[in-house]
C-alpha positions in Angstrom: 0.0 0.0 0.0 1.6 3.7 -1.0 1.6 6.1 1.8 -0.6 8.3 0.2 -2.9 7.1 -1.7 -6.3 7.9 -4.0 -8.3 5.0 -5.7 -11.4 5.8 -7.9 -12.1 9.5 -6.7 -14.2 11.5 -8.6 -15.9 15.3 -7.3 -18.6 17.0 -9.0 -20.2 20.3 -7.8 -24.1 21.4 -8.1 -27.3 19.6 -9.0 -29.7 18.7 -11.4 -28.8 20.0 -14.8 -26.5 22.6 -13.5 -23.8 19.8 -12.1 -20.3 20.1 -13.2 -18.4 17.0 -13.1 -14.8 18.0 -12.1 -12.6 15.0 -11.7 -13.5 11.2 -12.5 -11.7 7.8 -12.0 -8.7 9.5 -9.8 -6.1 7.1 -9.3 -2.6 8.5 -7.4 -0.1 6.3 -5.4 2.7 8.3 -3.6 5.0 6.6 -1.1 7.1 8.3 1.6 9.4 11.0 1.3 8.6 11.0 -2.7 8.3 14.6 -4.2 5.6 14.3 -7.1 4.0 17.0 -9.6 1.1 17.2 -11.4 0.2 19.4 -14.0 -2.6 20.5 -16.0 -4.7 23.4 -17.7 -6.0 25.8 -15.7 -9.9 25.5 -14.6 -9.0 20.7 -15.0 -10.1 20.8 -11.2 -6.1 20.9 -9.9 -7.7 22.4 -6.6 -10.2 20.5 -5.9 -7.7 17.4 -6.6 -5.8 19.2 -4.0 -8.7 19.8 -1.2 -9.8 16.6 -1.3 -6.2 15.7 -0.2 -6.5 18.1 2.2 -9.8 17.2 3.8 -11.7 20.0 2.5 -14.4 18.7 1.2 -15.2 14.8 0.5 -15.1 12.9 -2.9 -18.5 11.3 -4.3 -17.3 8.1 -5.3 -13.7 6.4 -4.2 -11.1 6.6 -1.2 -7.9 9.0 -0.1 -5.9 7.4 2.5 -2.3 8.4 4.4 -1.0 5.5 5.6 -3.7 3.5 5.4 -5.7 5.7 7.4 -8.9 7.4 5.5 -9.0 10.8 5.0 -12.1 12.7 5.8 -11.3 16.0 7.4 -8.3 18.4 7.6 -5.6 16.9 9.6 -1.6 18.4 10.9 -0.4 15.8 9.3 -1.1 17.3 6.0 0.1 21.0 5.4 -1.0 23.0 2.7 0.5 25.9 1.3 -2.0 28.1 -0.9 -1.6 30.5 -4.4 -3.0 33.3 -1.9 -0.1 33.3 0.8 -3.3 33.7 3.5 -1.1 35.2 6.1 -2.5 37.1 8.9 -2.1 40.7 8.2 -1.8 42.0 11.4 0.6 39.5 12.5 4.4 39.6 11.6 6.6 36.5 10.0 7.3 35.2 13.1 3.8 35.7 14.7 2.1 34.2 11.3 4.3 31.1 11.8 4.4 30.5 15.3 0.5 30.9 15.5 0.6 27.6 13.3 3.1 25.8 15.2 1.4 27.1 18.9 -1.8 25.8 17.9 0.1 21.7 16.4 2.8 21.7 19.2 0.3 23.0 22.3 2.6 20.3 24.8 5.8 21.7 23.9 7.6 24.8 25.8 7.7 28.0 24.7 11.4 28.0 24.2 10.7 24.9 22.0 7.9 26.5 19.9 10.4 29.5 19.3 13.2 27.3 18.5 11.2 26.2 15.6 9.8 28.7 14.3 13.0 30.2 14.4 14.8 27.1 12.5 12.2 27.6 10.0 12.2 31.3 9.2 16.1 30.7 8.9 15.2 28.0 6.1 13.7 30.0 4.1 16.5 32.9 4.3 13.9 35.4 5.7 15.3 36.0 9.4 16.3 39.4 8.8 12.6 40.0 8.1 11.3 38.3 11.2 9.3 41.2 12.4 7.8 42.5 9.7 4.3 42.6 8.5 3.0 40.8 5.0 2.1 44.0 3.8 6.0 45.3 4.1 7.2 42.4 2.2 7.5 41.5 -1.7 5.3 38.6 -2.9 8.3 36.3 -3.0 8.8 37.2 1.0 5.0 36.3 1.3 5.3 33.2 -0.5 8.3 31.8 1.4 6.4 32.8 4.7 3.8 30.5 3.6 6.2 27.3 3.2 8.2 27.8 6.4 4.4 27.7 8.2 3.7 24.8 6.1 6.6 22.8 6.9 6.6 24.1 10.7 3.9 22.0 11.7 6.5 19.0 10.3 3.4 17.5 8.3 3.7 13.8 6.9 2.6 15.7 3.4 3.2 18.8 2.3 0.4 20.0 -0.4 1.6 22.3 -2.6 -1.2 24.1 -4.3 -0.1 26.3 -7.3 2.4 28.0 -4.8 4.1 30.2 -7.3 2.1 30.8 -9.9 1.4 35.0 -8.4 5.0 35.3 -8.9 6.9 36.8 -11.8 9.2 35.1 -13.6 12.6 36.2 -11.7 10.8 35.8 -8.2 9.7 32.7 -9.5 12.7 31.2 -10.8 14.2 31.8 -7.0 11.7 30.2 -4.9 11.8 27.2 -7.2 15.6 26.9 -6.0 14.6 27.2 -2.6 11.4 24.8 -2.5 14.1 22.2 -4.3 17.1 23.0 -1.6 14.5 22.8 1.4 13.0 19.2 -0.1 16.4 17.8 0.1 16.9 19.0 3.8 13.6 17.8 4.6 12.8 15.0 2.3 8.9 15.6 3.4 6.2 14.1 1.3 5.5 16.8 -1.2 2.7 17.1 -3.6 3.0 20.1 -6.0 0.4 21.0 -8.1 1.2 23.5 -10.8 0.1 24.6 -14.5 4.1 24.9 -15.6 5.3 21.9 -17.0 9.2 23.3 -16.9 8.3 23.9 -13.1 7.2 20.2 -12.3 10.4 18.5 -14.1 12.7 21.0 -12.2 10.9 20.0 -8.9 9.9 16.7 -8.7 10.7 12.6 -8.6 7.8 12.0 -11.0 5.2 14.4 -12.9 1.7 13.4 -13.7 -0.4 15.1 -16.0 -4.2 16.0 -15.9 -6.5 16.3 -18.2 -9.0 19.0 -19.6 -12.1 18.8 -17.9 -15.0 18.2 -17.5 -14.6 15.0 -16.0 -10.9 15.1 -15.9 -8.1 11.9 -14.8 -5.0 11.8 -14.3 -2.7 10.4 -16.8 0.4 7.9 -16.9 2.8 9.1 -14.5 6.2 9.8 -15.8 9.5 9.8 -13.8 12.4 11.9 -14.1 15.7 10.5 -13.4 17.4 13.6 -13.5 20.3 14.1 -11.0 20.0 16.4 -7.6 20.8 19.4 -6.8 19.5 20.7 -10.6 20.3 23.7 -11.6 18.0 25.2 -14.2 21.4 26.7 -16.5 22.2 23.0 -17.2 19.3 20.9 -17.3 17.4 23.8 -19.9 20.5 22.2 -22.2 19.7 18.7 -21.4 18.0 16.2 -23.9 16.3 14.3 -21.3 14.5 17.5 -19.4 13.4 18.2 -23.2 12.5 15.0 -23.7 10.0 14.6 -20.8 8.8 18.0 -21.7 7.7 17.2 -24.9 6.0 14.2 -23.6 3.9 15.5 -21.1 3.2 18.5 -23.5 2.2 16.3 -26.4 0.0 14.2 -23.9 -1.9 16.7 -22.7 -2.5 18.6 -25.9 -3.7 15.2 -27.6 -6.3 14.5 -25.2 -7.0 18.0 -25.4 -8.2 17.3 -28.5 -10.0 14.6 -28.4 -12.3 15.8 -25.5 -12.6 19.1 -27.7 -16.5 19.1 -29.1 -18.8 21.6 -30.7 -21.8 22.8 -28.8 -24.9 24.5 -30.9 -27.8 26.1 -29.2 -30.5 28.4 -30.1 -30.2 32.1 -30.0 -33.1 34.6 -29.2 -32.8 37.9 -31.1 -34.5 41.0 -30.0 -37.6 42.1 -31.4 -36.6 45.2 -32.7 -35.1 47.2 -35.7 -32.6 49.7 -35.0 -32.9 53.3 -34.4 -32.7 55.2 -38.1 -29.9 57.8 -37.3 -30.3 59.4 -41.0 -31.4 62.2 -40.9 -34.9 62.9 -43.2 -33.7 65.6 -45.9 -36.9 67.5 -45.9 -37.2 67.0 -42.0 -34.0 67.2 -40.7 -34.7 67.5 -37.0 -37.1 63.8 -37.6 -35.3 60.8 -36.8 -36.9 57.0 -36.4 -37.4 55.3 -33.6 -36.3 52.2 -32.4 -39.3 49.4 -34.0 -40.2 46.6 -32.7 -41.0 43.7 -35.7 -44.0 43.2 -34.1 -45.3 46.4 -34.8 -44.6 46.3 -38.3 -47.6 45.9 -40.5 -48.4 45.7 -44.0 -51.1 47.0 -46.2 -52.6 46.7 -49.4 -54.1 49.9 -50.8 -56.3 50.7 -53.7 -56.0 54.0 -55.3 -58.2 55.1 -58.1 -57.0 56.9 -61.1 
């Protein structure tokens, strides 16, 4: 059995005719310590893949399990980190992270809990910025804040939902080093889901791509035996990193096109002709209204001669 595991899942939102099936026939196996990607189009149902993981809301049809324990609500031993940073505000780095860890680690002392949030905030490089408030740091800053409470909580799985895609490309680029250096220190469970396939090869043991929806599934998994630590001015140069691009590319675009289908429905036009903005050359302050087809009639006159 994988450590974390999902077997048949499928979610769909809404009822009657206006249900949208999201994901179908969801089949993932991840074992310990493993860093896996999965990619797809944006709007395939990525997040909802991901808060089912997370507990957030509960599949239809199939099973998620962690160690062969089901999962049916949100749990510490799953951390997510979010697109959105969802930091406190009011709160600074240290007080955002050490509210998490407080509220997982309530037997430990406070000179523990401050220990590790401190080890933490030092991981992600951000110590000199320790007392500052989200709003005084860049979205990078905000971002790495948002790991180091993720990984705080030491969760058996780290979710990973879209963590970087706010970011611009520089920014970017630089947390994708870091999330890679701070996996190899850790070696946590990490799920990473992301819409960048050059982001998913760079990151992870294995990438998995997802479908269009509706109804999306995952497809066959595809590992990357590229060597550690990978630095991005070598392996954009390297055959085999193009060579599992162009794979999951030219998977996803092909059933792309096959789920592609054309839609007709009937359209309802407005009963009325347009306003006659000419203006009448022997009444030049006349114009015609706006008429409805309705009220057009026609007549048959008879004139005498």
């Amino acid at each position: 059995m994988a450590f974390l595991e999902m077997k048949a899942v499928a979610k769909g939102f809404g009822e009657g005719s206006r249900r949208a099936e999201v994901l179908e026939d969801i089949n993932l196996e991840i074992e310990e310590g493993e860093f896996v990607a999965v990619v797809g189009y944006s709007g395939a149902g990525k997040t909802t893949l991901m808060a089912l993981l997370a507990g957030l809301i509960a599949p239809d049809r199939g099973t998620l399990t962690l160690e062969g324990k089901p999962i049916r609500e949100p749990g510490r031993d799953r951390g997510v980190v979010f697109q959105n940073y969802s930091l406190l505000p009011w709160l600074t780095v240290f007080e955002n992270i050490a509210l998490a860890v407080d509220q997982v680690f309530p037997a430990w002392s406070s000179k523990q809990r401050r220990e590790q949030v401190e080890k933490y905030i030092a991981m992600v490089n951000l110590t000199p910025a320790r007392n500052k408030k989200p709003g005084e740091l860049s979205g990078g800053m905000r971002q790495r804040v948002s790991v180091a409470r993720g990984l705080a909580t030491e969760p058996r799985v780290l979710l990973l939902d879209e963590p970087l895609g706010a970011l611009d490309a520089l920014t970017r680029g630089t947390l994708q080093d870091e999330i890679s250096r701070i996996w190899q220190e850790t070696r946590t469970t990490v799920l990473l889901i992301t819409n960048d396939p050059d982001e998913g090869i760079f990151l992870a043991d294995r990438i998995i791509p997802l479908t269009a929806g509706p109804r999306a599934t995952l497809g066959p998994p595809i590992s990357i035996p590229l060597p550690r630590p990978r630095e991005k001015t070598m392996i954009n140069h390297c055959p085999e990193f193009k060579r599992i691009r162009a794979e999951v590319i030219d998977y996803l675009l092909k059933v792309s096109r096959k789920k592609s289908t054309s839609l007709s429905r009937k359209l309802v036009l407005p009963d009325i002709e347009p306003e006659n903005l000419e203006l009448h050359p022997k009444r030049p302050f006349e114009k015609r209204r706006p008429v409805r087809r309705s009220e057009i009639r026609e007549e048959t006159m008879e004139v005498k001669t």
